[in-house]
Each structure stands twice: as structure tokens, then as C-alpha cells.
C-alpha positions in Angstrom: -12.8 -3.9 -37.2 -11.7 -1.6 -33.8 -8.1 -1.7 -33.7 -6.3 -0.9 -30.4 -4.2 1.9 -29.8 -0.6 2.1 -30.5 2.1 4.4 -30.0 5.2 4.4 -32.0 8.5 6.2 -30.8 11.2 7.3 -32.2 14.7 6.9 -31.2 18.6 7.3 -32.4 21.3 9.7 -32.7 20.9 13.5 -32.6 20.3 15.2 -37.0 19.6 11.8 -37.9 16.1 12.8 -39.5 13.6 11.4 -36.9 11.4 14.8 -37.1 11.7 14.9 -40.7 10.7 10.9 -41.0 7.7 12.0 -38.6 6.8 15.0 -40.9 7.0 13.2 -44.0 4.8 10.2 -42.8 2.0 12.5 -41.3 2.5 15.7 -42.3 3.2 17.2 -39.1 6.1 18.8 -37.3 6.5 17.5 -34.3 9.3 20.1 -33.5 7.2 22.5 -31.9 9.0 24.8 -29.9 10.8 27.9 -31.9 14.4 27.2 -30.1 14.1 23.5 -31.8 13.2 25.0 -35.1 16.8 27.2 -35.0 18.8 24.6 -33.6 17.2 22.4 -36.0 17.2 19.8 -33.3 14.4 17.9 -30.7 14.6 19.4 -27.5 11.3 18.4 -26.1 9.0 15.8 -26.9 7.4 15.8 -30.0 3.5 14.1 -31.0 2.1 13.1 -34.3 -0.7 10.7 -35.4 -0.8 8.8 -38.8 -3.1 6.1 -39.8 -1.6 2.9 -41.5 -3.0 1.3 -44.6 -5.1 -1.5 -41.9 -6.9 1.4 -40.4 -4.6 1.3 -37.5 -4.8 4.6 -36.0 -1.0 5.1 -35.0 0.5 7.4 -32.1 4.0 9.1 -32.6 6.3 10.2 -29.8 9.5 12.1 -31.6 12.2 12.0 -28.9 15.7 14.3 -28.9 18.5 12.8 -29.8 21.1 14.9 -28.1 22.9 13.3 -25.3 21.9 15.7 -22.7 18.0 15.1 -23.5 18.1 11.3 -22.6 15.5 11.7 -20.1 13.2 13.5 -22.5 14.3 10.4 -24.4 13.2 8.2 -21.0 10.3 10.3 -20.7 8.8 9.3 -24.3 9.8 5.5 -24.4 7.9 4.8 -21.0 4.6 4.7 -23.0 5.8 3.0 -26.3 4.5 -0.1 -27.8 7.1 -0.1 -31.0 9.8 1.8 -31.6 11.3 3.2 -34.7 15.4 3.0 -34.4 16.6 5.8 -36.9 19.7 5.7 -38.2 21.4 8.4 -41.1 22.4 6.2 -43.7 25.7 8.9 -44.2 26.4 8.3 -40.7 25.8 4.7 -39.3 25.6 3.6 -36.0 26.6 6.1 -33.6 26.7 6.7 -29.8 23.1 7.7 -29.0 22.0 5.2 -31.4 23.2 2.4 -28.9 22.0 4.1 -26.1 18.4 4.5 -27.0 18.7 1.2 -28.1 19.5 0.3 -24.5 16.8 2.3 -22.9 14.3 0.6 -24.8 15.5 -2.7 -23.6 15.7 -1.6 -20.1 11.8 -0.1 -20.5 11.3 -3.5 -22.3 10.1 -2.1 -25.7 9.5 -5.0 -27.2 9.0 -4.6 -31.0 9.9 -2.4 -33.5 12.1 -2.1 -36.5 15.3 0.2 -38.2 15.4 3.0 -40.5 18.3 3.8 -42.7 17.3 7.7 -43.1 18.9 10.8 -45.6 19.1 7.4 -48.2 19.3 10.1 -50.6 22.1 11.2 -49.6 24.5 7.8 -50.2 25.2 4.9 -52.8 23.5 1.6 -53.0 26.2 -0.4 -52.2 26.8 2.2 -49.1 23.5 1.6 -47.7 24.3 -1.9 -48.0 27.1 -2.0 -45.8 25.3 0.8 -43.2 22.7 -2.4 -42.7 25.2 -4.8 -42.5 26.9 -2.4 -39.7 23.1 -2.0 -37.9 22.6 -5.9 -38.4 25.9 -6.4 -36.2 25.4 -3.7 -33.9 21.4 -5.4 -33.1 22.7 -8.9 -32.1 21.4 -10.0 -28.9 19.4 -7.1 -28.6 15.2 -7.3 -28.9 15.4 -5.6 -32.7 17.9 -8.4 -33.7 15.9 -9.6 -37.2 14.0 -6.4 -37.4 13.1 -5.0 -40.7 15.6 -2.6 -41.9 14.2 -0.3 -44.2 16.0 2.8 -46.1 13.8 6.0 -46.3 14.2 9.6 -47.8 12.0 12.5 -46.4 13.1 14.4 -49.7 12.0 12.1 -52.3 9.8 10.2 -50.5 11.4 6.4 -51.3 10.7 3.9 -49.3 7.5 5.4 -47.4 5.1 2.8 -48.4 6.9 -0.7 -47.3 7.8 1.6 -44.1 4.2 2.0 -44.0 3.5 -1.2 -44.6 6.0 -2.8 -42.0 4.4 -1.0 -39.3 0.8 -2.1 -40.2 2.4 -5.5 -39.9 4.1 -4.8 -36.6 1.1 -2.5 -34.8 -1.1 -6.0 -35.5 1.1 -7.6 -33.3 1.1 -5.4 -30.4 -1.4 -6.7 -27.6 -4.0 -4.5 -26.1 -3.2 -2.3 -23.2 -5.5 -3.7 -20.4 -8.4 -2.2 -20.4 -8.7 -3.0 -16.2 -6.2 -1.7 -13.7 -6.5 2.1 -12.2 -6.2 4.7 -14.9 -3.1 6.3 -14.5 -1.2 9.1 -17.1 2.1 10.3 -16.8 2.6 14.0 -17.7 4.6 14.9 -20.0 3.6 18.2 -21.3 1.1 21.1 -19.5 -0.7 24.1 -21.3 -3.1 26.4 -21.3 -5.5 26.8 -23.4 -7.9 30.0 -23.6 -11.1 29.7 -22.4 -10.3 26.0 -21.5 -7.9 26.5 -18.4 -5.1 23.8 -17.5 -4.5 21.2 -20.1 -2.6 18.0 -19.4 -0.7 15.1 -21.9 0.6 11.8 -22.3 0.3 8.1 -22.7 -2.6 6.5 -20.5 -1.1 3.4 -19.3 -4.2 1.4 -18.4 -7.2 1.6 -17.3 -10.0 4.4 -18.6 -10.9 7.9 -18.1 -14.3 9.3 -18.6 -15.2 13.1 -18.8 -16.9 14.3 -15.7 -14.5 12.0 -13.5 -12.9 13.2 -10.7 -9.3 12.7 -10.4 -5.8 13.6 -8.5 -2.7 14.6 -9.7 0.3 13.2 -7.6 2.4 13.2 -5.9 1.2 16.3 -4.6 -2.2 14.7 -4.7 -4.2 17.7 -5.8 -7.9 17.3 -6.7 -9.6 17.9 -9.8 -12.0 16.8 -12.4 -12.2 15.9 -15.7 -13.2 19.0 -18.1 -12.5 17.4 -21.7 -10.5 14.8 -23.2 -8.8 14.4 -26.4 -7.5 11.7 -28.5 -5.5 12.3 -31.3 -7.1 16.1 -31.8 -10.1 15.0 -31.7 -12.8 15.3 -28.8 -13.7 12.1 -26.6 -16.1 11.1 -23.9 -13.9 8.9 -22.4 -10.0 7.6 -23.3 -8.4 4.5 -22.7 -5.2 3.2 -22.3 -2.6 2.9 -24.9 -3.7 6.1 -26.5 -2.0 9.5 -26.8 -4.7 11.8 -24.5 -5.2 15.1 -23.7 -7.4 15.9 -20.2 -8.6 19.5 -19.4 -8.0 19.6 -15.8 -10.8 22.2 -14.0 -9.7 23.1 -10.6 -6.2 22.8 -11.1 -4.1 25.9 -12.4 -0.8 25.4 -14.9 1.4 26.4 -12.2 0.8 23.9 -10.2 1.1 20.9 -12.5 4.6 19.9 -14.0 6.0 16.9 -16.3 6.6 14.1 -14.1 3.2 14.1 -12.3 0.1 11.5 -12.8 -2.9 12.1 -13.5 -5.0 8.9 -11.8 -8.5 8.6 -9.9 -8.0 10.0 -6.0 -6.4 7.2 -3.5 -5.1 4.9 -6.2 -1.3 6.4 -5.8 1.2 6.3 -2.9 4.2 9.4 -3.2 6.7 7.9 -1.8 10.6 8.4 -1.6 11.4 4.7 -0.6 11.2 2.0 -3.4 12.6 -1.8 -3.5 12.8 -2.5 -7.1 15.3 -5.5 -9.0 18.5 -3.4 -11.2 20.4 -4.4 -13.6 23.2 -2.9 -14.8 23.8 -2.6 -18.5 26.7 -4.9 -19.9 27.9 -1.7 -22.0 28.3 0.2 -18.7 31.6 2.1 -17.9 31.8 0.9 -14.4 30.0 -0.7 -11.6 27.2 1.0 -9.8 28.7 1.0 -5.7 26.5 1.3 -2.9 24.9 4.8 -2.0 26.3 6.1 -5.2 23.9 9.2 -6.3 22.0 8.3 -9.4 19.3 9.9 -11.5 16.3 7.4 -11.7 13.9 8.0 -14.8 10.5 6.3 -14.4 7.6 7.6 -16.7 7.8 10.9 -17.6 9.9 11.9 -13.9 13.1 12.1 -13.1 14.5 12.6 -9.5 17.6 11.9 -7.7 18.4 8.6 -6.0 20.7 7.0 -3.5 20.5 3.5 -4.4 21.2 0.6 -1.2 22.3 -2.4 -2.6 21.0 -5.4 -0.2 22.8 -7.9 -1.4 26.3 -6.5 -2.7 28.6 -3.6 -2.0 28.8 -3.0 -6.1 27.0 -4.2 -8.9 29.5 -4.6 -11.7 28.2 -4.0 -15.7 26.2 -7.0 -16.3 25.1 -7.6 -12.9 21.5 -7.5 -11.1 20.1 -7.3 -7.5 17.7 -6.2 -5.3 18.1 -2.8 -4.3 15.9 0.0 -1.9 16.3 3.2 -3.7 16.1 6.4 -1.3 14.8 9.7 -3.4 15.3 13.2 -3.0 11.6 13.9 -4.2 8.7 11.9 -3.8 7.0 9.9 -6.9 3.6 8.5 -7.4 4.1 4.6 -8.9 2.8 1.1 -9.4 5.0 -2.3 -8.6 6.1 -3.2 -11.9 6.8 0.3 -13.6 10.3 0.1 -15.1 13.2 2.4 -14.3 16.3 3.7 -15.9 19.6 5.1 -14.0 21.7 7.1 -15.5 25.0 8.9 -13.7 25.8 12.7 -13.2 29.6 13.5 -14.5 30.0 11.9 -16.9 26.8 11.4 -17.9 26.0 7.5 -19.2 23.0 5.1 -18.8 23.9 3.1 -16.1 20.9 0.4 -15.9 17.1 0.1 -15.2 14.7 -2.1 -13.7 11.4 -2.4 -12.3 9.6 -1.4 -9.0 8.8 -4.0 -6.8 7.3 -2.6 -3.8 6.4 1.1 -3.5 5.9 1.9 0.1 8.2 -0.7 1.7 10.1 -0.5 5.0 13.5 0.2 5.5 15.4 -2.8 5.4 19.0 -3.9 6.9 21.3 -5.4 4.3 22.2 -9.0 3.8 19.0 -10.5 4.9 17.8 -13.5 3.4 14.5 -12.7 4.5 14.1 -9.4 2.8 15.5 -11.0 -0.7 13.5 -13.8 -0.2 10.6 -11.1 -0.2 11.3 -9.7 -2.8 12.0 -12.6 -5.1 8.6 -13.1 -4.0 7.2 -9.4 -5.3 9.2 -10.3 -8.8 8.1 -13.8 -9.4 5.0 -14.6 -7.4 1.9 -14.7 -8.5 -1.0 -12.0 -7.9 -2.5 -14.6 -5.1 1.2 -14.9 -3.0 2.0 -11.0 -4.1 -1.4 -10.4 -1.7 -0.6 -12.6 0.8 2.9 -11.0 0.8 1.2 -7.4 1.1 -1.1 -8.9 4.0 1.6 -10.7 5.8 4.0 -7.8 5.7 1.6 -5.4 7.3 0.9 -8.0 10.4 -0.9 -7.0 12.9 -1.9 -3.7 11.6 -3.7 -5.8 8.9 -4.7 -3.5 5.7 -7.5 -2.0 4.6 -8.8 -2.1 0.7 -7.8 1.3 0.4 -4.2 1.0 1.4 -4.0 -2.4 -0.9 -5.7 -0.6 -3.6 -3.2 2.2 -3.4 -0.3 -0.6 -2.8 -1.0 -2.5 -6.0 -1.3 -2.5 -9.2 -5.0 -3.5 -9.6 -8.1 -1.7 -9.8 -10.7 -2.5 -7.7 -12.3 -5.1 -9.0 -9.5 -7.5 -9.8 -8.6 -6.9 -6.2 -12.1 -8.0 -4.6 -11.7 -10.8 -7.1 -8.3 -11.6 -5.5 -9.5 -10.7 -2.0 -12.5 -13.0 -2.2 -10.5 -15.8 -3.1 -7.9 -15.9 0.0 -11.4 -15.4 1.7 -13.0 -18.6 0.6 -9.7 -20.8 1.0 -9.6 -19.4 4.6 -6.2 -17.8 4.3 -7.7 -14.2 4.5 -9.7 -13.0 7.3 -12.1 -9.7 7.1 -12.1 -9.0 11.0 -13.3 -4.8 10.1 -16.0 -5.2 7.6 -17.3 -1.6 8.2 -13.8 -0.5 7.7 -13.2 -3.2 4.9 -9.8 -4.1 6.7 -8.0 -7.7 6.5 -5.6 -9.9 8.1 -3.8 -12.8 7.2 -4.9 -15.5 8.7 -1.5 -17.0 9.4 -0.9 -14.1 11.4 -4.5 -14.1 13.1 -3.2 -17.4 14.4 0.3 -16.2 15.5 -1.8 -13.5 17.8 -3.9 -15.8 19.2 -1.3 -18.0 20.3 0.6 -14.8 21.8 -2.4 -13.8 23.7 -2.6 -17.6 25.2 0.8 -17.6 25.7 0.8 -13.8 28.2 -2.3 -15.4 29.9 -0.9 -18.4 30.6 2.3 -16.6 31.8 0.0 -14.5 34.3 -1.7 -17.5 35.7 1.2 -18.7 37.0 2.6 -15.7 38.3 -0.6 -14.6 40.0 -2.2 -18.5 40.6 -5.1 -16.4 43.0 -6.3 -13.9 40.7 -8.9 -14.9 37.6 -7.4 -13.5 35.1 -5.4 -10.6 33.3 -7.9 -7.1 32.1 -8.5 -6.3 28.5 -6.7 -3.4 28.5 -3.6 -4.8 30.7 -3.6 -7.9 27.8 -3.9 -5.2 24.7 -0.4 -3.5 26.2 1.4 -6.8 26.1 0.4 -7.0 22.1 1.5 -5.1 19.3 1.0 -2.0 19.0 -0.2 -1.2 15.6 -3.0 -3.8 16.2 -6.3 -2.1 16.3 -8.7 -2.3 19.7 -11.5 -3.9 16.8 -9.0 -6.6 15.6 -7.7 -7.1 19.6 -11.6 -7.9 20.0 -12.2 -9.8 16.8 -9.3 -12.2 17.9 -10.7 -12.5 21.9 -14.3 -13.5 20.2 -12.5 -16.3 18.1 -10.5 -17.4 20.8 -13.7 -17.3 23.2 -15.7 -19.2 20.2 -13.1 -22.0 20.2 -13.3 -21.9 24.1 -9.7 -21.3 24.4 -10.5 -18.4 26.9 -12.9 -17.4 29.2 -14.0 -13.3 29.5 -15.6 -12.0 32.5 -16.4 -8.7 32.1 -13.0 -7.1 31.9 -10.9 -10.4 32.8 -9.3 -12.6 30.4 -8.8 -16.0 31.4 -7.6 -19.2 29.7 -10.7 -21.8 29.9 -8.6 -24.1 31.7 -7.4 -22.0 34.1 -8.9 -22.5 37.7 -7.9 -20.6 41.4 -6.0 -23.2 43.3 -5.7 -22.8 46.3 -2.3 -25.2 48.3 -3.0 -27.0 51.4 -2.1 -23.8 54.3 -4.7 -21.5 51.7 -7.3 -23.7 52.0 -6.4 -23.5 55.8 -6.0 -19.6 56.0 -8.8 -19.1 53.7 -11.4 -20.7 55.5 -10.8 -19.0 58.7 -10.5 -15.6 57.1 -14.5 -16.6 55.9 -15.0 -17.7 59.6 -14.1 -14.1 60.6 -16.6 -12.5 58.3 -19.4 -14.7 59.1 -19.4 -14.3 62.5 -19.0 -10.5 61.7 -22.4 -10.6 59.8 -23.4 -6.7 59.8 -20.4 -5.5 61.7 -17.3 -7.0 59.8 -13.7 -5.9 60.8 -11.7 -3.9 58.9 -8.8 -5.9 56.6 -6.2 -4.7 59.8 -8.1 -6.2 62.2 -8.2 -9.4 60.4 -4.2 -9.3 59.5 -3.7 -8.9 62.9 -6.3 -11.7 64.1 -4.5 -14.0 61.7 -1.2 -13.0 61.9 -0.9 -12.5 58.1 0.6 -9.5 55.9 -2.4 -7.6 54.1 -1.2 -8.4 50.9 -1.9 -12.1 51.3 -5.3 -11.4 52.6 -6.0 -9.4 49.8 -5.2 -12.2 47.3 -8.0 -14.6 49.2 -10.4 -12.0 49.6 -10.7 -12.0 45.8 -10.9 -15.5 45.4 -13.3 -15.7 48.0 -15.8 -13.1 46.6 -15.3 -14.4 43.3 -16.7 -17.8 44.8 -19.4 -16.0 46.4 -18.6 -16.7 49.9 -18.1 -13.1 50.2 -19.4 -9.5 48.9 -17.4 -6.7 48.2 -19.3 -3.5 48.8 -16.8 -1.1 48.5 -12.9 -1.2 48.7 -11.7 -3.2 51.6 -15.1 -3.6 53.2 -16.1 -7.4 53.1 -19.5 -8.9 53.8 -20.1 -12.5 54.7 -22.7 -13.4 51.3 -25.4 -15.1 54.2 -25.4 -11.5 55.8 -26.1 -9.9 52.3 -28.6 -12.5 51.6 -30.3 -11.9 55.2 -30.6 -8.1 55.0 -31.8 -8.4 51.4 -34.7 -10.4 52.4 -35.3 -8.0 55.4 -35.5 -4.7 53.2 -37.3 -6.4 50.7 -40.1 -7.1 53.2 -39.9 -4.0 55.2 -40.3 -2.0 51.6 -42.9 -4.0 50.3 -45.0 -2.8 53.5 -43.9 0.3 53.8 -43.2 1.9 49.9 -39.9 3.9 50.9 -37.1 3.8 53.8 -35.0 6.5 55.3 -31.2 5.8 56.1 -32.2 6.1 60.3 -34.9 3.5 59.6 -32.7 1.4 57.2 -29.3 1.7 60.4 -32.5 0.0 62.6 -32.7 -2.3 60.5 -29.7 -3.7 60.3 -29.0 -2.6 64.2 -25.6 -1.3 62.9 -23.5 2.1 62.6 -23.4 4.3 60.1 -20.0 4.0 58.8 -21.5 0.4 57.3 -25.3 1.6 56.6 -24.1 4.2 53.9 -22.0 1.3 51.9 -24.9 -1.0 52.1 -27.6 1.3 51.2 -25.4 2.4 47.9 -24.4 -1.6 47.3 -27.9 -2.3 47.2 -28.9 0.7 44.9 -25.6 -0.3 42.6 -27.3 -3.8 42.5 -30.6 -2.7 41.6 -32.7 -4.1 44.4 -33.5 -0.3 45.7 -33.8 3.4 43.9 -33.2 6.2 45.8 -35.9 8.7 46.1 -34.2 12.2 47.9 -33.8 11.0 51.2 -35.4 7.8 51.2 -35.1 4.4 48.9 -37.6 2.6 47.6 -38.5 -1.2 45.8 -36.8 -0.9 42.3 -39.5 -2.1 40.3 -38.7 -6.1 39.4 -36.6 -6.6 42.3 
């Protein structure tokens, strides 16, 4: 039978025997550096591996019990499935004891069970009422009707139903999910000779093969998997929930430091802004105010943070809200890590949480649209935490990589999640080269704000047939991409909503209409170019033949060569389109007898001067009826 990992951690009151309980279960010290031997106290973290009587093979993390190595203490209970709540029988209950007890809560440890240690050193009917002290002391805490079990490391009493009652326990203890991103907080670095740069802790999900490459963040620095170890012993590849040493090649010891992740490259965001829901421990001294300094533990890192409360000006002990935290270094997390706070003078555990949103924006206080959101991030489920991701990046939309790198899935459960907004039509891949998305909702919302500015422009400019692409893109938001601004003019075009015309945008409804003294105005100004026919005047000679500003004429001219009446050949020379049509069929003729025509022979031809032969031989070459040859043009072929 393949039993899942577990890790069991220690926890209580500094010299209340947690190393020697380790040593006397497994037979290893777990206080490894020489200052913790003098002292004869934990200073760092400590490992040790047992397995139980089931076959259970069994991680140990001994934390320190002194007060001021509570985030070592932090450090170890992020990756525990049970913990182990020591307590000196001689001594009782002490202060440490009921803050590691609180820690784990706040991590949300959720099994585990007591042990009365030194038992050798008391009475009977004293260890009787140390339990009865540790029974009180656990109400309404998660180890309320835990086993309580006495143990000596001297004389070895009470090993094997300690033994015993963590087989029982470590059945209980669900998997660690095998899917998600791999992703190890570091909580020691070595060398080893020969080897290079070796890495430890507590994968949290996911998988690691040998070979791989990954990144260690938040610095982000790339290397690849050398060796792994599991319990001392070699692996090809280590999953999560076990204790696991990587041998990082490419990477020297110097650069690595606890506090770091070791995950695959572009799963991670470093980031020094972080919504997340606090609460503040019952037991705590005072309540937390807002923008009071805090240190904020989260795996194996600890970092200083200025807390905004968004909802309160204090959170008294006992109380909860949403909060942005602002840090003074940048960490590498996942939405739903948990946190602890703890204050500076004097130093106490103040309250802990878990991250909602790791890369969010900054946010004004006292909305009840940014707590709404994040009620959402806490309580929603993976399919509205998406479509909260999607709608909050608007129309910017988001790529797989930046969701992947958002959230706490691996890649598969997102495409699986991805997928499924797809086919109910609430997700809309407009970039599949790019793999980018866009909420549909918000899709919509653009399309009606592109409608909206052209509707606007057609009736401030009632002549002209339409607004350009690019002139329309500057009215829209600027972190939309040209490929979505294109993605949503080809839906609205489909749904023949709008009309494009080369570079004009126009509604489909809209139509040039021209009032009563227009129509009037506009038919003589076509009068004037028609009788013009080779020799049209200039756009001052008609303003002053019609008694009307330039800028008027201007308008009509457009929507008179946009109904064909006339032909722009170049700016502000105007043909009538019976004239163009006339001297077409004339060159057409005169080439197809004679294979080529100069510009003299062509100014014959039209019996007109230069100063309009030039624009007309270049109009026709720009329209493809001629190709010019040196001097001379000739028949394009197909014309």
C-alpha cells in the first residue's frame, strides 16, 4: 500500500524536550548547528524522518522554541500536515506554548496531538493535573480532544502509543495535490562538494522531476534540476507533501537565501502589493491600526509590511477584514497561502490570514466595490475567481501566461477552466497566436463604446462617412491591444453594426444627408465641374463663383466624390467622373494602337495644360489603367 507523504512539526515552549522527543523517536539530532548544541537550544530548523508502525514514512520539522525564533517557528509550520504540541510535564503550559498553538491555527494546521515530555521527571498524580491544565488551555482551539500522551526521552515510556497515535493521525491526513505548479519554499541552502548549490523544504504541490528546468524567485533566477532527494535518499522526481532536497546547477549558494521558491519559470509573480483577508488573534494585546508596520511571515519569508485596512481604521483583537498589504521586499506567492503578522517592540503575534490576490491594484479605501471583490477572491468558486481575474484586467484582456502566473493552478486545470467559460460564451479568445482572453461581458461593453464615439461623430460631422481606425482606437482604452481593437471591429462588422471602408468606420445605419440648401449648393458645385471637364477651376475660383467659405465646399466635395459624381486626383483638384470616364476611354484607344504615350502626346490628348496633364497621368498610373515606362506610359496589362 503507497502511503502519502506527511510532515509532522514540532511546536511549544523553549527546553521543553522537542529535539530530544525527535532524537529518541528516530534517532537523529535534529540540532545541527554547534551554537544549538552549547546553548542546548533550537535555533534553526531542524529535519528528521521516522517510519510509523503502518509503513507511513513520516517527515519531522523541529522548530525553536525561543520567543525570538517565532519565524523560524513560522517558517517550519507553513509546510506541516500535523503537529506535535510539546509540553514539559515539570513545567505546563507556558507562553510560547500558546503562541505556537496560535500560529498553527492561523497557518490552519489542522491535526495533531499533545505531548506531556521530561514525564520522568514528575509524579503521577502531577502529570494528571499538567493534562488537566493543557485540556483547559486547548478549548476552542483545533487540538481541543487531541490525544494527550506523556513521554520520556530517558526511559523511553510512552514511545510506542506516541507511535501509535500518529499512525492513526498520518492516515487521516489527505494527499497534497498532486496538480497545481510545483512550488518549494526554501528554508535551508548548502553546498555540497562536488555537487554545487543545494536547496530544502516542503514541496507544497505539484511535482519536480530531475532534468527540469526551474526559477528561483523572486529574483527569478534560472536553473535546472541536478538531483533530488527525499528523505536521504536519491529520487527521480519528488512530489508534494514531502521533505526534498534539489541540487540546483547554474545557481551559486550566494545567491540563494531562505525565503525564496523554487518553482518551474513564469509560474510566480514577485510582487510587493498583496490583498489578502486578516484576522487578528483574540489573545492579541491591542488592535492592529492602519499603516502600522508589521512583519508578515508566509512560507519560509519574512519581510516587512505596512498593512491598509480598506474597511476600518483599526482592527481590534478578534476582528477580520480585508486589507492591501504594501512590502518592503518583494515575494513570490499563490492566492490562498496563509500569512502570520507579528509586531516589532514588543514583539507578539498579532494575526494571520491568507492571500487573496497577488498582483492587485492599488485600491482607495471604503469601496464597496473592491470588498465586494474580494469577498469574491475568498468565497467564489474557481469559475467566478476567473471571471474575476478576466474582468479585472478589462480591456487589456490576459494572456495564459499572466493567469497562469496569477493563479493558483497549473496549466491544465486552467485550460480545463478556460475551456469552459469558452463554451458557455462568457470567455472570448480574440489572440489565439498569443493565447490572450477577454471577458466577454467586457467585449460587449467595448463594442457598445465604439458605437457610441461613431454615433457621436455622425452627428457632429453629418457630411463626412465616417471616423479612421486609428482616430476611433484613440477614443478607446488605452491598454487595449491594436489585435483585440480589430477583433472587436470584425464582430461588430459581422453583426453589421458597422460598416469599414478602408480606413473609415461607419455605423451601418449611418448615411450622408444632405438639408434642403445642400442639395441646392451641391448640385451646382457638380454643375461647375462638369462644365470644367479637362480644365476644372481651382477650389478658390469655385468659393468665389458660389459665394461660399472653402471649408463648406470642402465638406461636399467629399460627399460628392464619395458618390462618384466626382474624382479626386490629387488634393484640391476635382474632376467631373464623365470627364475621367471620357479620357479613360480615349487613352485606352490611343494605347492600344500605339503601345506607349509620351506626356506631350498624352497634353494633345486631352488638349489641356500641363499643370493638369501631370495629375492625370499619375491618377491614371495610381489606378492601374497605365504603367510608366521612362518617359512614356503604356497599357497595364488587364486594363
Amino acid at each position: 500500500m503507497t502511503h502519502a507523504p506527511v510532515i509532522l512539526g514540532t511546536a511549544g515552549h523553549i527546553d521543553h524536550g522537542k529535539s530530544s522527543l525527535i532524537k529518541a523517536l528516530t534517532g537523529i539530532d535534529p540540532d545541527r548547528l554547534k551554537e544549538e548544541k552549547l546553548r542546548g537550544i533550537t535555533i534553526e530548523l531542524g529535519f528528521a524522518y521516522l517510519t510509523l508502525p503502518s509503513g507511513q514514512r513520516l517527515g519531522i520539522v523541529d522548530v525553536p522554541g525561543h520567543e525570538r525564533f517565532v519565524r523560524h517557528m513560522v517558517a517550519g509550520a507553513s509546510g506541516m500536515d500535523l503537529v506535535a504540541l510539546v509540553i514539559a510535564a515539570d513545567e505546563g503550559v507556558m507562553p510560547q506554548t500558546r503562541e505556537h498553538l496560535e500560529i498553527c491555527e492561523l497557518l490552519h494546521v489542522k491535526k495533531g496531538l499533545v505531548v506531556l515530555t521530561k514525564a520522568d521527571l514528575v509524579e503521577e498524580d502531577w502529570l494528571e493535573l499538567v493534562a488537566e491544565e493543557t485540556r483547559e488551555a486547548l478549548k476552542g482551539t483545533f487540538l481541543e480532544g487531541a490525544p494527550i500522551l506523556t513521554f520520556s526521552a530517558v526511559t523511553g515510556k510512552g514511545k510506542e502509543e506516541l507511535l501509535a497515535a500518529l499512525s492513526e493521525l498520518a492516515a487521516q491526513v489527505a494527499p497534497k495535490p498532486g496538480r497545481g505548479i510545483f512550488r518549494l519554499p526554501i528554508d535551508r541552502v548548502f553546498t555540497i562538494k562536488g555537487f554545487g548549490t543545494v536547496v530544502t523544504g516542503t514541496a507544497g504541490s505539484g511535482s519536480l522531476k530531475v532534468g527540469e528546468a526551474v526559477a528561483v524567485y523572486p529574483p527569478g533566477y534560472k536553473a535546472r534540476v541536478r538531483g533530488l532527494q527525499v528523505h536521504g535518499a536519491s529520487v527521480e522526481e519528488a512530489l508534494a507533501g514531502n521533505r526534498t532536497a534539489v541540487n540546483l546547477q547554474g545557481l551559486e549558494k550566494e545567491e540563494v537565501e531562505r525565503g525564496m521558491v523554487v518553482a518551474p519559470p513564469g509560474t510566480l509573480i514577485p510582487s510587493k502589493r498583496l490583498d489578502a483577508f486578516l484576522e487578528i488573534l483574540a489573545s492579541a494585546p491591542r488592535a492592529l491600526k492602519h499603516r502600522q508596520a508589521v512583519r508578515l511571515h508566509t512560507g519560509t519569508s519574512e519581510s516587512v509590511a505596512m498593512p491598509l485596512l480598506l474597511d476600518a481604521d483599526e482592527l481590534p483583537p478578534g476582528g477580520a477584514g480585508y486589507v492591501q498589504f504594501f512590502l518592503r521586499d518583494p515575494v513570490a506567492l499563490k492566492p490562498g497561502d496563509r500569512f502570520v503578522i507579528r509586531s516589532f517592540s514588543p514583539a507578539f503575534t498579532w494575526g494571520g490570514g491568507q492571500f487573496l490576490h497577488v498582483q492587485p491594484p492599488r485600491h482607495k479605501r471604503h469601496q464597496a466595490a473592491v470588498l465586494d471583490g474580494l469577498k469574491n477572491l475568498q468565497q467564489g468558486s474557481p469559475a467566478e475567481t476567473l471571471g474575476f481575474y478576466l474582468r479585472e484586467a478589462g480591456a487589456g484582456g490576459r494572456s495564459r501566461g499572466e493567469l497562469l502566473a496569477l493563479l493558483p493552478w497549473d496549466g491544465q486545470e486552467l485550460d480545463g477552466l478556460l475551456n469552459a467559460l469558452k463554451g458557455k460564451g462568457e470567455c472570448l479568445p480574440y489572440d489565439p497566436e498569443n493565447q490572450r482572453f477577454l471577458l466577454a461581458a467586457t467585449a460587449q461593453d467595448l463594442e457598445e463604446e465604439i458605437c457610441r464615439h461613431l454615433s457621436a461623430y455622425h452627428k457632429q460631422n453629418p457630411l463626412k462617412a465616417g471616423l479612421s481606425k486609428e482616430e476611433l482606437r484613440r477614443k478607446l482604452p488605452p491598454q487595449m491591444e491594436v489585435r483585440l481593437f480589430n477583433y472587436l471591429l470584425n464582430r461588430l462588422v459581422g453583426a453589421k453594426r458597422i460598416v469599414l471602408d478602408q480606413d473609415l468606420v461607419r455605423l451601418a445605419a449611418h448615411k450622408v444627408q444632405l438639408a434642403g440648401a445642400q442639395e441646392d449648393l451641391s448640385q451646382k458645385l457638380e454643375d461647375l465641374y462638369r462644365r470644367g471637364q479637362l480644365s476644372p477651376p481651382t477650389l478658390k475660383e469655385v468659393a468665389a463663383a458660389l459665394n461660399t467659405p472653402p471649408n463648406q465646399l470642402q465638406a461636399l466635395l467629399a460627399v460628392l466624390t464619395r458618390q462618384g459624381s466626382l474624382v479626386k486626383v490629387k488634393e484640391d483638384l476635382y474632376f467631373h467622373q464623365e470627364a475621367i470616364a471620357g479620357l479613360k476611354a480615349l487613352l485606352v484607344d490611343f494605347l492600344k494602337k500605339n503601345q506607349e504615350i509620351t506626356v506631350v502626346q498624352f497634353k494633345d490628348l486631352t488638349q489641356t495644360s500641363r499643370k493638369f496633364t501631370i495629375p492625370l497621368l499619375e491618377y491614371f498610373d495610381s489606378t492601374r489603367t497605365t504603367v510608366r515606362v521612362g518617359d512614356a506610359r503604356r497599357l497595364r496589362e488587364g486594363a
